[in-house]
C-alpha positions in Angstrom: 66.2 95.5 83.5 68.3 97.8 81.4 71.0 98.7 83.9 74.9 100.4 82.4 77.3 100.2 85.4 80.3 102.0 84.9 83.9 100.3 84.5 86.4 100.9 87.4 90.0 101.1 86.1 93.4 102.3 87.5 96.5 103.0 85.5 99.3 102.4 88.4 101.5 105.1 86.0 98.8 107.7 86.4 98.4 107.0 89.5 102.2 106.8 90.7 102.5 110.3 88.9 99.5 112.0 91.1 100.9 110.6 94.5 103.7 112.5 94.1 101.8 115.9 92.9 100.7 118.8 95.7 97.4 118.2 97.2 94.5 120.3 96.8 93.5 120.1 100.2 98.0 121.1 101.0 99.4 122.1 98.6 102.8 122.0 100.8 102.3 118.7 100.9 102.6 115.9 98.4 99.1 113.6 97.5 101.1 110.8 99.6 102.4 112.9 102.4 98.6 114.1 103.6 97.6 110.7 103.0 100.5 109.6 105.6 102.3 107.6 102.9 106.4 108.1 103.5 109.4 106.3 102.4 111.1 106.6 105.9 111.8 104.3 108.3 109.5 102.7 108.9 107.7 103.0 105.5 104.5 102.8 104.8 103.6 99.1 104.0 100.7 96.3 104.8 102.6 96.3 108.6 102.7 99.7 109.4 101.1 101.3 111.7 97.3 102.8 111.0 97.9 100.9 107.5 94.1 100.7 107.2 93.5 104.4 108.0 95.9 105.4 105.8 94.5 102.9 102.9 90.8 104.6 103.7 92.7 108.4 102.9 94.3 107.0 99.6 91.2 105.8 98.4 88.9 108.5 99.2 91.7 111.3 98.2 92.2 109.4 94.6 88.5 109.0 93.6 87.7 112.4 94.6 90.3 112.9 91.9 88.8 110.7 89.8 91.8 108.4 89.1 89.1 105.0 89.4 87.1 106.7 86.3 84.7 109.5 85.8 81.4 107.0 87.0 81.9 105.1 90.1 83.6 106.6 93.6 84.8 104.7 96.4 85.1 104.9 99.8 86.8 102.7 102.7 85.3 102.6 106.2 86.9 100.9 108.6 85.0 98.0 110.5 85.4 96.5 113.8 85.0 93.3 115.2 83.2 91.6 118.5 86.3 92.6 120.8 85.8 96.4 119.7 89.2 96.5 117.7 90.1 97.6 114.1 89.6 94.6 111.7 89.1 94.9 108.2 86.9 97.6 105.7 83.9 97.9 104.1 84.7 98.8 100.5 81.8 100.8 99.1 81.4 101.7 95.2 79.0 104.6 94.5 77.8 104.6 90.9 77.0 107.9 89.3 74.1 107.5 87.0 72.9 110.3 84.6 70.7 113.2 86.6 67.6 112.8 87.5 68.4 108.1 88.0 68.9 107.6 92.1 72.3 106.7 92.7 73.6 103.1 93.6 76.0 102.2 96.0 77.5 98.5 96.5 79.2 97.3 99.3 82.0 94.8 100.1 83.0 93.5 103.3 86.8 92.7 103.7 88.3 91.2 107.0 91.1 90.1 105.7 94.3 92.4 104.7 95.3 90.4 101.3 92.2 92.3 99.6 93.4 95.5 100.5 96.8 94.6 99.5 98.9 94.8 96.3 102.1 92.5 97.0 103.2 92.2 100.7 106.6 93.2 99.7 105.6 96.6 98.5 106.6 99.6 101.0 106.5 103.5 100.3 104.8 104.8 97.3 104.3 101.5 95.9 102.5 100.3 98.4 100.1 103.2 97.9 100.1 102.3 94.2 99.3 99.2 95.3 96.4 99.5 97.9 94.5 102.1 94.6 95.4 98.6 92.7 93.8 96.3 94.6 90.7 98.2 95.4 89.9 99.1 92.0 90.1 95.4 91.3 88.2 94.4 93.9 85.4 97.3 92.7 85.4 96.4 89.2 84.7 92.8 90.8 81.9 93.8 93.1 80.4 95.7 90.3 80.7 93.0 87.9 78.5 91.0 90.2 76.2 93.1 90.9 75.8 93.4 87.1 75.4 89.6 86.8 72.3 89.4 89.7 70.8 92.9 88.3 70.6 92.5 85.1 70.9 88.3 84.3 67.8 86.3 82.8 64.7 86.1 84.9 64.7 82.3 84.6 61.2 80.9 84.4 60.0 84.3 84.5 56.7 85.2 82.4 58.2 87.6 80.3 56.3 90.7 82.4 58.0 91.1 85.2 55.9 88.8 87.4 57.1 85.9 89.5 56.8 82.7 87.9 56.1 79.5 89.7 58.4 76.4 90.1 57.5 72.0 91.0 59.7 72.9 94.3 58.1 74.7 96.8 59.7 76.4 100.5 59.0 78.0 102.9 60.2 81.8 104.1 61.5 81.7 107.6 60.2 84.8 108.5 56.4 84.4 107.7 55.9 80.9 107.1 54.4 81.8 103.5 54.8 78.2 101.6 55.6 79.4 98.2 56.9 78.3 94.5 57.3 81.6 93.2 60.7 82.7 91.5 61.7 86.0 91.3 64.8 86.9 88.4 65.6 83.0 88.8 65.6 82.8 92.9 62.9 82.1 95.2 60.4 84.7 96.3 58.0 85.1 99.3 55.3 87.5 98.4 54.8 87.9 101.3 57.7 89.4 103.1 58.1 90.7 98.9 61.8 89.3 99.3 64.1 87.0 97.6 64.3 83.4 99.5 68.0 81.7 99.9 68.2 78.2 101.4 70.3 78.3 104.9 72.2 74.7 104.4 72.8 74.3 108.4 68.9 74.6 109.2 67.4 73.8 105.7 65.3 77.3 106.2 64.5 79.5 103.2 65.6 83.3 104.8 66.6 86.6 103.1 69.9 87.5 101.8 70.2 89.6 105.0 69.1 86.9 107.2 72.1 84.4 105.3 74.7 87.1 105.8 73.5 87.5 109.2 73.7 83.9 110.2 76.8 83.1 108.7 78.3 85.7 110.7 77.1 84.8 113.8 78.3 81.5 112.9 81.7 83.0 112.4 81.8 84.5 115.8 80.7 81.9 117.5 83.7 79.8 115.9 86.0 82.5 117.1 84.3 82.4 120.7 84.4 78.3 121.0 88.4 78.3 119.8 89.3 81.1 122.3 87.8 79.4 124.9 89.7 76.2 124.6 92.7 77.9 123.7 92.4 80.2 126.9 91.6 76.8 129.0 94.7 74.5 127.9 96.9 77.4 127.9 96.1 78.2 131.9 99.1 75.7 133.6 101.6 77.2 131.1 100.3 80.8 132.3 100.6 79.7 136.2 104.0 78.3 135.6 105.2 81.5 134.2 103.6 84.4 137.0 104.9 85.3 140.4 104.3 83.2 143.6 101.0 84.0 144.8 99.5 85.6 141.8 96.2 84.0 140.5 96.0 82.9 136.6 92.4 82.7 135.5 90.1 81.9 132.6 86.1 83.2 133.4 83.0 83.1 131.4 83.1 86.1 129.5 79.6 88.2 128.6 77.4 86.5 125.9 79.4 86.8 122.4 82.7 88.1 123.7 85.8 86.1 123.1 87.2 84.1 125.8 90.3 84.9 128.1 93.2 84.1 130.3 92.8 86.9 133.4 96.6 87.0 135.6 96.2 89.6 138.7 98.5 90.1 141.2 98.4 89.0 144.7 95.7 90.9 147.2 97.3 94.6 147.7 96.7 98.7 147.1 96.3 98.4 143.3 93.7 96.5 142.2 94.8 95.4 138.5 94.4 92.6 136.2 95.2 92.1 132.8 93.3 90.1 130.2 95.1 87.9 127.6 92.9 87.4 124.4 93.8 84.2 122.4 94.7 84.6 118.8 92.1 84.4 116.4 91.0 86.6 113.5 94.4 86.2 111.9 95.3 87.9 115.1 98.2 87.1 117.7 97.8 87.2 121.7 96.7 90.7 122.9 97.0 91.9 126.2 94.9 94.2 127.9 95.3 96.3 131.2 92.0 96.6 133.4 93.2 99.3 136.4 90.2 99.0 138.7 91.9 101.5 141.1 91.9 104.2 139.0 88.9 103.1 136.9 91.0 102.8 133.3 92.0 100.0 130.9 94.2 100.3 128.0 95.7 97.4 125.4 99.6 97.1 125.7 101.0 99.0 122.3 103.9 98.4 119.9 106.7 100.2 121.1 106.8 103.7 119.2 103.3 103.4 117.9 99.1 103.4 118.5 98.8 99.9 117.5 97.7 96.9 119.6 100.7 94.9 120.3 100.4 91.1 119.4 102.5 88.2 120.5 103.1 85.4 118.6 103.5 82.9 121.7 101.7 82.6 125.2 105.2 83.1 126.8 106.2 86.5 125.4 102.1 87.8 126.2 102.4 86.2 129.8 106.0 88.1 130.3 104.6 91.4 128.9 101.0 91.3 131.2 103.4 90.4 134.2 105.6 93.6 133.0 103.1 96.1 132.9 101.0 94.3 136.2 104.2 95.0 138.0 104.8 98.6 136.9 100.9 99.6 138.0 101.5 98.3 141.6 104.9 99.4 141.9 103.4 103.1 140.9 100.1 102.1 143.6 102.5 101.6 146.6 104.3 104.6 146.4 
């Protein structure tokens, strides 16, 4: 397979130079002011608020203006978790062949902040410089593996393209097809027509899809099971902290949801609970408001901003749910 994948590069100097030029789209505006990037307090940085939606305008705005190379463009989408809340990107690299080829885009999945991120001590402008850093590294990464599986020696192939056939056999998971084939060096089901990777937990031979799929469900039931206990051995510290006559909780959540501590007042006009959500994720506590009376719910916020608040202790997310529970009936019995 003849396949010329483009090199992604970024010269921070360039790159410092065009945050601070007019931008087509406003030209009143600086490249990093429409992208939300400001030196003022508080500056733009890996803590501040909407830091991924901002990251996701830097990187589309700079490889519309070509500042990863003339081949390749990239795009950040954000990506949610099982609770429904902002938790990472999915970095995709779109590679520009000549006219006429079909275009190839490859995609990275990034949960955690550190490979969206420069140095942690970076705020303002070179903060921007480095989020364009780190996700041209990370796309010249993705694209040098894609390179290595597209393009590496067809081990045990025939030498025309066909499948060749190995001493150990498996079996695909999807169609039960028993099979020795190998297909660019991996297993292959002609049947399904798909590349067969082993699943170590089960011993099964499934797709690459099927493996990706698993191990995330794997992940999230992790997250589930540790919620669960965490929610469980933090109830008497949760009862010793609420009012007199207030109920502290934990319930069966729906199938695949994380596990939580529920406080609700005592029996009154206002019928209002608040969930607390154990850390996981790389997350703190999170609180959330459910106001059955008047049919809303809402997350308790950072003060000044649209982000989630997290606490770092049970304590200070008991205090805050007993805050807010307070405030709601106090507006009911009016």
């Amino acid at each position: 397979m003849n396949l010329n994948l483009p090199t992604v590069t970024l010269d921070p100097g360039r790159a410092r130079g065009w945050l601070t030029e007019p931008a087509e789209q406003d030209p009143a505006e600086t490249n990093a002011e429409y992208c939300g990037v400001t030196d003022i307090d508080p500056p733009f940085g890996w803590e501040s608020d909407h830091f991924l939606a901002r990251a996701d305008d830097l990187i589309a705005v700079a490889s519309r203006a070509r500042l990863f190379g003339p081949g390749a463009g990239l795009q950040l989408y954000l990506s949610a978790d099982h609770d429904g809340v902002t938790d990472g990107g999915l970095l995709v690299v779109s590679v520009h062949p000549p006219a006429g080829r079909p275009a190839l885009r490859v995609a990275s999945h990034h949960l955690d902040y550190a490979d969206l991120i420069w140095d942690t001590a970076q705020t303002g402008l070179d903060a921007a410089v480095g989020v364009l850093r780190a996700a041209a590294a990370t796309a010249a990464a993705v694209l040098a593996h894609a390179r290595r599986a597209l393009t590496g020696p067809a081990a045990g192939g025939d030498g025309r393209g066909r499948p060749a056939m190995t001493s150990t056999p498996g079996t695909c998971a999807r169609c039960g097809t028993e099979t020795a084939a190998r297909w660019h060096g991996a297993p292959w089901c002609p049947g399904c027509r798909i590349q067969l990777v082993r699943h170590e937990p089960t011993g099964e031979w499934v797709s690459h899809a099927e493996l990706e799929r698993r191990r995330r469900q794997a992940r999230d039931a992790a997250a589930v099971e540790a919620t669960r206990r965490v929610a469980l051995d933090a109830l008497p510290a949760a009862h010793a902290r609420i009012p007199r006559h207030w109920r502290a909780t934990v319930d069966p959540p729906p199938p695949g949801a994380t596990w939580a501590l529920t406080i609700a007042p005592a029996a009154g006009p206002v019928d209002v609970a608040a969930q607390l959500t154990p850390p996981h994720s790389g997350r703190g506590w999170q609180v959330r408001i459910h106001h059955r009376t008047g049919q809303v719910g809402y997350p308790l916020y950072t003060p000044g901003g649209a982000q989630a608040a997290q606490f770092g202790g049970l304590a200070d997310a008991v205090d805050a749910a007993v805050a807010a529970l307070l405030l709601e009936t106090d507006k009911g019995g009016r």
